[in-house]
DRENDO-1510 file (C-alpha; in Angstrom, 1 decimal, always signed):
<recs>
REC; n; res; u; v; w
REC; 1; UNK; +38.9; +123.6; +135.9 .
REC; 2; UNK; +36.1; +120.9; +135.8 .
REC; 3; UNK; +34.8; +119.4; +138.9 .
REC; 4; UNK; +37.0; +116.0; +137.3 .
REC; 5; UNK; +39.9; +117.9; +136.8 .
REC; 6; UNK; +39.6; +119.3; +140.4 .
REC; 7; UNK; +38.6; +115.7; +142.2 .
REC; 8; UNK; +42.3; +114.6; +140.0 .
REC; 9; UNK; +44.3; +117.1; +140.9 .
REC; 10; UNK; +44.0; +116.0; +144.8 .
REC; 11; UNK; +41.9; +118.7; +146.5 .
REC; 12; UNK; +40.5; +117.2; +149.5 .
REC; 13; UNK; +37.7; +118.2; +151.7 .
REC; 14; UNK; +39.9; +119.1; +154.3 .
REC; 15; UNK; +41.5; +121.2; +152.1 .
REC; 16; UNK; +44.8; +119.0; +152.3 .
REC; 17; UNK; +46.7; +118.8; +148.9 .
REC; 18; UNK; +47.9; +115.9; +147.4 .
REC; 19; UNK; +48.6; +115.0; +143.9 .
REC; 20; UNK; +48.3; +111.4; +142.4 .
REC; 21; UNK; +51.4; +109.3; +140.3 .
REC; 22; UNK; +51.5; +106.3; +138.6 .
REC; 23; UNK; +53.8; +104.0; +140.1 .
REC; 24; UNK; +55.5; +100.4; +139.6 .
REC; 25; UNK; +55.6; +99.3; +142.5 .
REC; 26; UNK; +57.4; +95.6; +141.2 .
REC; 27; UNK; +57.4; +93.5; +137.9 .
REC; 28; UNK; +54.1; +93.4; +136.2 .
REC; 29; UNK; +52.6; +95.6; +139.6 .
REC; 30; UNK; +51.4; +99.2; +138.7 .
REC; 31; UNK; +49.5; +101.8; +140.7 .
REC; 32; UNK; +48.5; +105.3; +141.2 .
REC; 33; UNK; +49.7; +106.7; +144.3 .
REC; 34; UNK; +48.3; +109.8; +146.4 .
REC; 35; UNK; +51.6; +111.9; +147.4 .
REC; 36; UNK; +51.0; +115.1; +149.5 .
REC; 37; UNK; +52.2; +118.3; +147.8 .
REC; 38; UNK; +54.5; +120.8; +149.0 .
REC; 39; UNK; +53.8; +124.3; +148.4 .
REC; 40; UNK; +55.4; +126.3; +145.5 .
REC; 41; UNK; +58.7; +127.9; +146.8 .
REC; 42; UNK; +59.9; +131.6; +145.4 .
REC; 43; UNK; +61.3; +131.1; +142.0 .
REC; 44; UNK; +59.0; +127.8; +141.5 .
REC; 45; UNK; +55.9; +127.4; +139.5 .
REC; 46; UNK; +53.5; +124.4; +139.2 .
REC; 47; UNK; +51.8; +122.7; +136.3 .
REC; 48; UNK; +48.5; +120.7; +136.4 .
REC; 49; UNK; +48.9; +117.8; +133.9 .
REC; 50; UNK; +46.6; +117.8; +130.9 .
REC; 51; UNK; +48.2; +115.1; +128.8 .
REC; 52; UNK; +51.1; +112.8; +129.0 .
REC; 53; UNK; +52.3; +110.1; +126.0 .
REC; 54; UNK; +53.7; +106.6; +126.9 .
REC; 55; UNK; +56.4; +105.6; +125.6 .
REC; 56; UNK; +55.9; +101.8; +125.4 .
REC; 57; UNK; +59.3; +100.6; +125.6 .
REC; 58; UNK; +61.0; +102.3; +127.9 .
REC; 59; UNK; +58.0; +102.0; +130.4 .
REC; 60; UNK; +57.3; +98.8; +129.9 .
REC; 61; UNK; +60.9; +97.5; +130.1 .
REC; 62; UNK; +60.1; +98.9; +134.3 .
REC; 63; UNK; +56.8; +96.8; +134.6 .
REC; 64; UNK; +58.8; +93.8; +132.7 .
REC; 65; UNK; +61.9; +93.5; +134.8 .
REC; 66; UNK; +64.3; +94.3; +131.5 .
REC; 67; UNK; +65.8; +97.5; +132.0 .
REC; 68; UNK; +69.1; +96.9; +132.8 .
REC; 69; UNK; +69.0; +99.6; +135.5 .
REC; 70; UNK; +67.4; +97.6; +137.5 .
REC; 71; UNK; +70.1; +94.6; +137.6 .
REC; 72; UNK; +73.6; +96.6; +136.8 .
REC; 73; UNK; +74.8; +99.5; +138.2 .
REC; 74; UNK; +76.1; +102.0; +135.4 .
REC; 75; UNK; +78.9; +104.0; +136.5 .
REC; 76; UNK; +78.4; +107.3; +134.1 .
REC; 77; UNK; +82.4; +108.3; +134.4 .
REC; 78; UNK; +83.7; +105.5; +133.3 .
REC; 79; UNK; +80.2; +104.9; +130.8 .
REC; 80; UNK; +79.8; +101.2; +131.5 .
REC; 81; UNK; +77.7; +98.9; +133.2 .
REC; 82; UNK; +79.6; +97.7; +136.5 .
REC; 83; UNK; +78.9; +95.3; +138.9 .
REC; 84; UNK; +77.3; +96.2; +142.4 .
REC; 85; UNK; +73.9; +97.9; +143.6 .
REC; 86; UNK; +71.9; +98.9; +140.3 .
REC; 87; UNK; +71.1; +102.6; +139.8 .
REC; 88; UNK; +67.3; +102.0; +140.0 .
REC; 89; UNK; +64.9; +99.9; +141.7 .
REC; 90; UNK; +61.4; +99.4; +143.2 .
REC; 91; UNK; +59.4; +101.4; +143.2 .
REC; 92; UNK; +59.8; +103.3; +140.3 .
REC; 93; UNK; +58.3; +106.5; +141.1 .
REC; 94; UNK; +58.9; +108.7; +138.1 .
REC; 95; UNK; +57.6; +106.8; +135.1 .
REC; 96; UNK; +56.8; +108.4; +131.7 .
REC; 97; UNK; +59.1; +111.8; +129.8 .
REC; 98; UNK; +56.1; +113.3; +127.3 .
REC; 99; UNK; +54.0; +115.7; +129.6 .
REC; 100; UNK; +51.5; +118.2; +128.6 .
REC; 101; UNK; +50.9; +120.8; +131.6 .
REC; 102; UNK; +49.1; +124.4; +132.2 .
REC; 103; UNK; +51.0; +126.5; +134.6 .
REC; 104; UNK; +48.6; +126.8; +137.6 .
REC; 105; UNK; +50.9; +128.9; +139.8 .
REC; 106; UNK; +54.1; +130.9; +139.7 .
REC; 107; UNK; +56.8; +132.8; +141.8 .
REC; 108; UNK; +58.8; +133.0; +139.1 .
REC; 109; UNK; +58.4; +136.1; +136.4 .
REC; 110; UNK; +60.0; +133.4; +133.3 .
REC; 111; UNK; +57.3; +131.0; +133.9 .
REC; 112; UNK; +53.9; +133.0; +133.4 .
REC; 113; UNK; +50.4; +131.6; +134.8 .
REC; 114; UNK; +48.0; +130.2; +132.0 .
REC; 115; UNK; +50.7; +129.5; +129.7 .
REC; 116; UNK; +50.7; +125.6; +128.4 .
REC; 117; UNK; +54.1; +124.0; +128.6 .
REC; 118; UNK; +56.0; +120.4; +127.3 .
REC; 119; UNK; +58.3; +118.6; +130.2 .
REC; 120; UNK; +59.4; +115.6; +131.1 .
REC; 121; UNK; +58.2; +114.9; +134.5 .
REC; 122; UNK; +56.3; +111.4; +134.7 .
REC; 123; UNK; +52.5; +110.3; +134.7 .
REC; 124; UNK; +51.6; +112.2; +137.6 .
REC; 125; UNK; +48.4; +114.8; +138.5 .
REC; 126; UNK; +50.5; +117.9; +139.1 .
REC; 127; UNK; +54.1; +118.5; +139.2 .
REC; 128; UNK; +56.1; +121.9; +140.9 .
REC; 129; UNK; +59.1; +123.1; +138.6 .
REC; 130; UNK; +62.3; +124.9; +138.5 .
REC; 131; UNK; +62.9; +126.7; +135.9 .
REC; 132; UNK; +67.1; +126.1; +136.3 .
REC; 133; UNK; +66.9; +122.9; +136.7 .
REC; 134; UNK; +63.8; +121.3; +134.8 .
REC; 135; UNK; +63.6; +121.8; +131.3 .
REC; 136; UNK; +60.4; +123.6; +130.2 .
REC; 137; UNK; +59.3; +124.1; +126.3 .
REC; 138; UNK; +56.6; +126.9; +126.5 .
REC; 139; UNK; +53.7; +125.5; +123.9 .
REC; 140; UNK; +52.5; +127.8; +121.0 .
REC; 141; UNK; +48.7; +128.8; +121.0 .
REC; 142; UNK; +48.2; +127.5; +117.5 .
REC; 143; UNK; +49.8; +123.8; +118.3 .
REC; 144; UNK; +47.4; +121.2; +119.8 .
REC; 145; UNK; +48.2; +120.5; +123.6 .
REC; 146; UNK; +47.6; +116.7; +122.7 .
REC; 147; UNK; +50.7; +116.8; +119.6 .
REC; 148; UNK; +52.7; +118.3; +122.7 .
REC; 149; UNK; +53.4; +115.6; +124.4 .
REC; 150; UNK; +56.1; +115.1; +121.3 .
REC; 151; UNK; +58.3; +118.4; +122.4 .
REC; 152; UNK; +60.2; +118.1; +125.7 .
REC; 153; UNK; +61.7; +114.5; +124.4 .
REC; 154; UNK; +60.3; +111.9; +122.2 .
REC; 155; UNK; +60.2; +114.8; +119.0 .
REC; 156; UNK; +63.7; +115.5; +119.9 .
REC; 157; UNK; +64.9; +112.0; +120.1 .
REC; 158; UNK; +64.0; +111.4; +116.4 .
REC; 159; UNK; +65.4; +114.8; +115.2 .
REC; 160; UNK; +68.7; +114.0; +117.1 .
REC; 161; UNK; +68.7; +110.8; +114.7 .
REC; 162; UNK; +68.8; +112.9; +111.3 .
REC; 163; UNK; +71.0; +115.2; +113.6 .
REC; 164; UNK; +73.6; +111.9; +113.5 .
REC; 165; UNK; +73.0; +111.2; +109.8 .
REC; 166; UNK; +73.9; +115.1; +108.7 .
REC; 167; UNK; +77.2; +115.1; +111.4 .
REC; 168; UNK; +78.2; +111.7; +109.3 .
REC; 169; UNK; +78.3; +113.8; +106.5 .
REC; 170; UNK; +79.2; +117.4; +107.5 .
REC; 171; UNK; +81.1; +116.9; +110.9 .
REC; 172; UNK; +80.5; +120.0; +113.4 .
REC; 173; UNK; +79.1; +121.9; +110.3 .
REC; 174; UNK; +76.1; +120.9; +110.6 .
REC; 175; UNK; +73.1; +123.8; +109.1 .
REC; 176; UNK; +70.4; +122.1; +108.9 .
REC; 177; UNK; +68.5; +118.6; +110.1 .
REC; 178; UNK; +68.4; +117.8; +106.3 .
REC; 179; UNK; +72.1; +117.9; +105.7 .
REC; 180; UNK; +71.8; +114.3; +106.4 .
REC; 181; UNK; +69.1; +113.3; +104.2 .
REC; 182; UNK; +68.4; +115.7; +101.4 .
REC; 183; UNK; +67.9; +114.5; +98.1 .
REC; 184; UNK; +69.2; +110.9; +99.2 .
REC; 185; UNK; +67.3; +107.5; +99.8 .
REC; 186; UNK; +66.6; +106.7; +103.3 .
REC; 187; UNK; +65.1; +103.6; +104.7 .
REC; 188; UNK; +63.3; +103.7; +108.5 .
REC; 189; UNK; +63.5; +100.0; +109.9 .
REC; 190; UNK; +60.6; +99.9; +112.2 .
REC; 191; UNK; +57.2; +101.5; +112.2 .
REC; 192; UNK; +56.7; +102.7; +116.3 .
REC; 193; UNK; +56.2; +106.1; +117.5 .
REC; 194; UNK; +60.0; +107.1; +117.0 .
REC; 195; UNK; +60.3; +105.0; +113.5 .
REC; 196; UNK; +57.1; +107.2; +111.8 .
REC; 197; UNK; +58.4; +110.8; +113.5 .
REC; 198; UNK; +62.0; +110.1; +111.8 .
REC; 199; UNK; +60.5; +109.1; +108.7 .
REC; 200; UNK; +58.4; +112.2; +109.2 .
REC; 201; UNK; +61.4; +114.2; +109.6 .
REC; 202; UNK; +63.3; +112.9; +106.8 .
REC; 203; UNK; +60.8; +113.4; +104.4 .
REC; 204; UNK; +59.9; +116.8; +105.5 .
REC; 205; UNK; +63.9; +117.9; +105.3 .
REC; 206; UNK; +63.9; +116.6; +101.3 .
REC; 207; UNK; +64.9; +112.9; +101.4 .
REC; 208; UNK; +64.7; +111.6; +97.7 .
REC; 209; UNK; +63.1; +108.6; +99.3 .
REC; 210; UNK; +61.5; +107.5; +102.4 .
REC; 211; UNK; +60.6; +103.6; +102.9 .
REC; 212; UNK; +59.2; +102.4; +105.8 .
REC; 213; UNK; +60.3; +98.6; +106.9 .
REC; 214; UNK; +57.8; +96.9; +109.5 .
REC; 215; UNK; +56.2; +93.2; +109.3 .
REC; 216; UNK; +53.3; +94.1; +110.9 .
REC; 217; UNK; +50.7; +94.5; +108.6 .
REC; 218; UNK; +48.5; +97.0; +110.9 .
REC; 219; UNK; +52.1; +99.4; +111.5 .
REC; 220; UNK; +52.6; +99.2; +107.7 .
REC; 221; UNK; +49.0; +100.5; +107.2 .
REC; 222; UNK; +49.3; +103.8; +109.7 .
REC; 223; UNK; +52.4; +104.3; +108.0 .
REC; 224; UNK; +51.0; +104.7; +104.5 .
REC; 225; UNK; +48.1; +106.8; +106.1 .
REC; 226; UNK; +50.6; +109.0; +107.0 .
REC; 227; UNK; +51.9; +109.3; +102.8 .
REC; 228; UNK; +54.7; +107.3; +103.6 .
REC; 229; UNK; +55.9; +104.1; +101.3 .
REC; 230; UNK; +56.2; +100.9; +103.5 .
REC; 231; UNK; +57.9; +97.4; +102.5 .
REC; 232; UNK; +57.0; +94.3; +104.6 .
REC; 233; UNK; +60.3; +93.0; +105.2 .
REC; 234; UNK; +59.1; +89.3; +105.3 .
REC; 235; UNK; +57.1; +89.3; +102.6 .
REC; 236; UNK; +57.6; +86.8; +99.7 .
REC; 237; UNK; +59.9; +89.0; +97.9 .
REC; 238; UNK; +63.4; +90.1; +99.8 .
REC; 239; UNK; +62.9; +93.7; +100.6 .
REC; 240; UNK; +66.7; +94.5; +101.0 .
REC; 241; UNK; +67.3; +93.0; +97.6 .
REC; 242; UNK; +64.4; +95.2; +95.8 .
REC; 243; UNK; +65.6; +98.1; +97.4 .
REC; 244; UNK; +69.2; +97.6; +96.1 .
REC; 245; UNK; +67.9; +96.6; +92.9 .
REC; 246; UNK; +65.9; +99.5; +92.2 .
REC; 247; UNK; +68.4; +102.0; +94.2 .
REC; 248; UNK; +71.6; +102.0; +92.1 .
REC; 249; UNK; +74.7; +104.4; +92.5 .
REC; 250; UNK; +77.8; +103.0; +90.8 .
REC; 251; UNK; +78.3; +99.1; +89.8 .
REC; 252; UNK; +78.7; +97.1; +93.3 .
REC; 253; UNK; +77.3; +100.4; +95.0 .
REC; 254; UNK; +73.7; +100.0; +95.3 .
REC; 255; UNK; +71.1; +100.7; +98.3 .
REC; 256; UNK; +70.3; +103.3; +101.2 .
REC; 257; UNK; +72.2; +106.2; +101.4 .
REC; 258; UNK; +71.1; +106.2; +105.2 .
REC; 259; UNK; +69.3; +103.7; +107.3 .
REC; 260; UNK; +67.1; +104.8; +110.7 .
REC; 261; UNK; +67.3; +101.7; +112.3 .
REC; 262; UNK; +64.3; +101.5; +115.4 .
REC; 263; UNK; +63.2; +98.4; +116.1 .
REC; 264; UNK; +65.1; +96.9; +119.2 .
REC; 265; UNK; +66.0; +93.6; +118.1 .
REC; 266; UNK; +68.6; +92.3; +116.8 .
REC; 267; UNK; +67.0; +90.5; +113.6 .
REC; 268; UNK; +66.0; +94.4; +112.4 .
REC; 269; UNK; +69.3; +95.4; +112.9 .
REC; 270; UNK; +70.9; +92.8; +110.9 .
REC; 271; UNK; +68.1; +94.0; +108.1 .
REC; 272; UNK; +69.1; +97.8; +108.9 .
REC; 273; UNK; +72.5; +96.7; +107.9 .
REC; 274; UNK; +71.7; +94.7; +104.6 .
REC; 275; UNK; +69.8; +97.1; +103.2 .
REC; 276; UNK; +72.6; +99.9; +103.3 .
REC; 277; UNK; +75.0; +101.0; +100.5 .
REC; 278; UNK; +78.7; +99.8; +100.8 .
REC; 279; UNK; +81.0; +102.3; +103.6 .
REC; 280; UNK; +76.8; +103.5; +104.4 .
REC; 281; UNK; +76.4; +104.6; +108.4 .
REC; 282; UNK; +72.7; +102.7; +110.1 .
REC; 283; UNK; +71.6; +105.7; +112.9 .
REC; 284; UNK; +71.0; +103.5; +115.7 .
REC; 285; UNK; +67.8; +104.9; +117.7 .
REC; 286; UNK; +67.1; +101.6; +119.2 .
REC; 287; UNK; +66.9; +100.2; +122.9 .
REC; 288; UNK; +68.0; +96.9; +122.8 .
REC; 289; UNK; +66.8; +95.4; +126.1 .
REC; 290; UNK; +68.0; +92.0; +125.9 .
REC; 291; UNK; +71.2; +92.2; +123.6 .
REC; 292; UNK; +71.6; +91.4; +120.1 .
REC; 293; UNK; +73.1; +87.9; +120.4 .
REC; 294; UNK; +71.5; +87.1; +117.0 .
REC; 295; UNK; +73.4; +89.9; +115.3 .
REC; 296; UNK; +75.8; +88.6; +112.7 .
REC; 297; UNK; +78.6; +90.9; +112.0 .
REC; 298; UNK; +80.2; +88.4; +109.6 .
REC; 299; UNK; +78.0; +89.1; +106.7 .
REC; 300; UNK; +77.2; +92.3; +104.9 .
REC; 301; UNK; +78.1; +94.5; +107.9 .
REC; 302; UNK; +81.9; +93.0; +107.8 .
REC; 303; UNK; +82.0; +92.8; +103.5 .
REC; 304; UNK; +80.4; +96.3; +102.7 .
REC; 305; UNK; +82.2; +98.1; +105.2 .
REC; 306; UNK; +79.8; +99.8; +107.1 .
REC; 307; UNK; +79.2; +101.9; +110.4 .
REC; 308; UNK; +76.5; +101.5; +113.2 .
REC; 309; UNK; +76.1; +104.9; +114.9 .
REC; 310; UNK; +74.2; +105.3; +118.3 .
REC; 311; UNK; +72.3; +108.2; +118.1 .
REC; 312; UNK; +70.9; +108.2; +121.9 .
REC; 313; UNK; +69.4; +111.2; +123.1 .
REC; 314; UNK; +71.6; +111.6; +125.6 .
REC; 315; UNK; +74.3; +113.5; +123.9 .
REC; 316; UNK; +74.4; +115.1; +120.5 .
REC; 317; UNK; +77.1; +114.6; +117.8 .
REC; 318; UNK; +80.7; +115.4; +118.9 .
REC; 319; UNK; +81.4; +119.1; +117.9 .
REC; 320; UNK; +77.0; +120.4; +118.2 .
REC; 321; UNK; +76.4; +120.4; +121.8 .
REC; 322; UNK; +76.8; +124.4; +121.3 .
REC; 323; UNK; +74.4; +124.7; +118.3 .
REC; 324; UNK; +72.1; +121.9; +118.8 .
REC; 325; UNK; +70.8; +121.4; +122.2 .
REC; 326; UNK; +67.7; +120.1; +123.2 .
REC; 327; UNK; +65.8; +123.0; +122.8 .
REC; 328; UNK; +66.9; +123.1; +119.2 .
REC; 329; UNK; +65.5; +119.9; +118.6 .
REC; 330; UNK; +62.4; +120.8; +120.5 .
REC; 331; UNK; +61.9; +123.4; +117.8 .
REC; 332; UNK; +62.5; +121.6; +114.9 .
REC; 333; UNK; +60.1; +118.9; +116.7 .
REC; 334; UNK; +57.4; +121.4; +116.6 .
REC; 335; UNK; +58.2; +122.4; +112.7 .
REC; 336; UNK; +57.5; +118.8; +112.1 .
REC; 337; UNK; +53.9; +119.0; +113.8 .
REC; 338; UNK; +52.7; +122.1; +112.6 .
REC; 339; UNK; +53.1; +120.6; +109.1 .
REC; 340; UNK; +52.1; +117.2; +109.5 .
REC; 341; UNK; +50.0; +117.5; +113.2 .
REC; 342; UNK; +46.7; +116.8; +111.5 .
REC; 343; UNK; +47.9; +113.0; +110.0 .
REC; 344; UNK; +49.7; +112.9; +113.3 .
REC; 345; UNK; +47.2; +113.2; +115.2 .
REC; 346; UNK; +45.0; +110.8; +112.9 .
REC; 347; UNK; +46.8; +107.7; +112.6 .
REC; 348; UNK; +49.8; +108.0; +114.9 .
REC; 349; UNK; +48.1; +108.8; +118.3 .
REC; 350; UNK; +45.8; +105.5; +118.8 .
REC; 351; UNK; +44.1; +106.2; +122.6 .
REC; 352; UNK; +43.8; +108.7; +124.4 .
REC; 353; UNK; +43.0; +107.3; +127.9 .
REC; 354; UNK; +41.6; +108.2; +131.4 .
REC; 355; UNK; +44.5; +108.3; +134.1 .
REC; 356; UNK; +42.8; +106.6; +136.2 .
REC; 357; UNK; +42.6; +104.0; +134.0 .
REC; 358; UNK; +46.2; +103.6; +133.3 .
REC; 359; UNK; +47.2; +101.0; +136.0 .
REC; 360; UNK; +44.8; +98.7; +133.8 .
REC; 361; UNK; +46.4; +99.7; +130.4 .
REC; 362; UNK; +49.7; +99.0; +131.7 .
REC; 363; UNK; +49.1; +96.0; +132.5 .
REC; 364; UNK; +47.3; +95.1; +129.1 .
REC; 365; UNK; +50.1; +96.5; +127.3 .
REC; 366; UNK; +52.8; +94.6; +129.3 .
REC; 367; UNK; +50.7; +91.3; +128.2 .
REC; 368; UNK; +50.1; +91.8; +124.9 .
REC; 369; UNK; +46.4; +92.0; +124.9 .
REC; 370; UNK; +46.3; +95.2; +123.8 .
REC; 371; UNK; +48.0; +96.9; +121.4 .
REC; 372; UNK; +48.7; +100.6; +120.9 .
REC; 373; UNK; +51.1; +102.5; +118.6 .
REC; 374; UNK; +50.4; +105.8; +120.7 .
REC; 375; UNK; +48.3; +105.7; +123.7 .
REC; 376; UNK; +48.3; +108.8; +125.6 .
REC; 377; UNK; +46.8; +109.5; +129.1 .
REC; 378; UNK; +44.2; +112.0; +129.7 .
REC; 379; UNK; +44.0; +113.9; +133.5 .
REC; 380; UNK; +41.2; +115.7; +132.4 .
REC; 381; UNK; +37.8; +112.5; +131.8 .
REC; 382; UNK; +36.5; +114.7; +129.4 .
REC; 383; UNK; +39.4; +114.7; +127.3 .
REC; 384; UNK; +40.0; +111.3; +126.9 .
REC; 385; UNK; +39.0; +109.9; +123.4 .
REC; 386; UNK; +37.5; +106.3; +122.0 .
REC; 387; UNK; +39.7; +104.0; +120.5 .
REC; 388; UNK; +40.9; +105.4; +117.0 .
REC; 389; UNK; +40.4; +103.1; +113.6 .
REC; 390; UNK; +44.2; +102.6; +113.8 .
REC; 391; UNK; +44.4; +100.8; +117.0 .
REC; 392; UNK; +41.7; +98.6; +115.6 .
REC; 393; UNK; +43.9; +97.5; +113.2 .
REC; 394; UNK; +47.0; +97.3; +115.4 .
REC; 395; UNK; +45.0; +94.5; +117.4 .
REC; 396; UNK; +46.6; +92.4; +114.8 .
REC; 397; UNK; +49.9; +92.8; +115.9 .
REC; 398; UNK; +51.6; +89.8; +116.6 .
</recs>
């Protein structure tokens, strides 16, 4: 352990542990937080953070005030959003689901000392587990710990897409990831962190075609860095009617055989759905934080028959729960990076940042005056990386 790994782990000079976790405190208010720690109980084990991804729009939608968690309350047996006191509010004290850790201690014989693991336990210094109830994804020596933070959650959110696309077709039968996609045409609607990974996936399970939809022209440009064909939906030329002009399966029956759609906002929805063939299913991976009022269900949704399918990683196809669970997913996520880690690594993953620094990037972020497709923090300085020639193009976003 470096002396800068040491000082952020929370070792004071009295010898009085604490470990440190970013906070939001109230919209647009973010800090890091000194929080004693408690010592590891029999059975426990604890992790020093190495790395940990942010995922911009679920974190964000905290530091904006638009997760609807913080204004409804969501009563999970009846699975709607009632009124009275919301589930969460200030502080939010667990912020973040893409940790990196090395096991630092252990009273527990499953969870062995040294070993690097993937979890989902916020942007914090240090974290003590339980190996019943956390879920832990032990790291292979040949993957790099930075890639990791893909494996306890964000990996398995875009495999549990395809997982939707293949269930569409195959019900509970369901072999493989590529059932879904193999040897069809897919289009990805969006170019983020989950957009690229299922495009990733599809293309790596034997899609025909993979095209990448995104109007930013700097999203567009780390999606072709990473092999993948890209169409700018509002270009001069309709992209929808190319697609379906080129992509032909019977007369009136042209256009994707499955659409990722993950852009939350209604306008790419409405594109998700135009560019689909007639009775096609759009795999929903979206979080749309303020509605889709703009969504217009009248028009090719309504006259080509087709299906919108949530594919939230919160429950898996009806029917798979017993052959695809998370860790499933986890190891097809890993599949993915050992085959494509090196471009991943590249041209997805834009900054890697100090943790103390985070409260300030955040905040940047939040305002738009920075812009990062993957920024991931760093707990160890020495770690942390300059800006990467794809976040200097992604200062073009709009």
């Amino acid at each position: 352990m470096t002396e800068g790994t040491a000082a952020m782990a929370g070792v004071h000079a009295a010898g009085e542990k604490t470990e440190r976790n970013l906070v939001v405190e109230g919209p647009g208010r973010v800090v890091v937080r000194d929080e004693p720690r408690a010592p590891v109980p029999a059975g426990a084990f604890r992790v020093t953070t190495v790395f940990s991804g942010i995922s911009a729009g679920t974190e964000l939608s905290y530091l904006k005030g638009t997760n609807p968690f913080l204004s409804e309350r969501w009563d999970s047996g009846l699975g709607l959003f009632v009124s009275g006191e919301p589930n969460a509010g200030y502080p939010v004290t667990q912020l973040g689901y893409m940790e990196v850790g090395k096991v630092a201690e252990s009273r527990t014989p499953v969870i062995p000392v040294g070993g690097t693991v993937a979890m989902t336990y916020g942007h914090r210094t240090g974290y003590t587990g339980d190996p019943v109830a956390d879920r832990v994804v032990p790291l292979p020596e040949d993957l790099d710990p930075l890639l990791g933070i893909y494996v306890a959650h964000m990996g398995p959110i875009c495999a549990n897409g395809l997982l939707h696309a293949a269930a569409e077709l195959c019900g509970p039968d369901v072999r493989s990831l590529g059932d879904g996609v193999r040897g069809r045409r897919v289009v990805v609607v969006g170019a983020g962190v989950v957009a690229l990974l299922t495009a990733l996936l599809a293309r790596r399970h034997g899609a025909a075609s993979v095209v990448v939809l995104d109007p930013t022209p700097g999203r567009r440009a780390v999606a072709e860095a990473l092999g993948l064909e890209s169409l700018d939906p509002e270009g001069p030329n309709d992209a929808a009617a190319s697609l379906k002009t080129g992509w032909r399966h019977a007369p009136g029956d042209r256009g994707a055989d499955v659409v990722f759609q993950c852009r939350g906002q209604p306008a790419a929805l409405h594109l998700a759905l135009r560019v689909a063939r007639p009775q096609a299913t759009v795999i929903d991976l979206a979080f749309y934080q303020e509605g889709a009022a703009e969504l217009r269900l009248g028009a090719e949704f309504h006259h080509n028959g087709l299906a919108v399918r949530c594919a939230q990683i919160g429950r898996v196809p009806r029917g798979l729960a017993h052959t695809w669970d998370r860790d499933r997913l986890s190891a097809e996520t890993i599949g993915l990076l050992r085959a494509d880690g090196t471009a991943i690594r590249e041209h997805l993953i834009t900054a890697v940042v100090p943790f103390e620094d985070a409260p300030e990037l955040f905040a940047n972020l939040a305002a738009r005056r920075r812009h990062e497709l993957q920024a991931v923090l760093a707990f160890d300085p020495s770690t942390a990386e300059p800006r990467r020639a794809a976040a200097l193009r992604l200062e073009q976003c709009p």
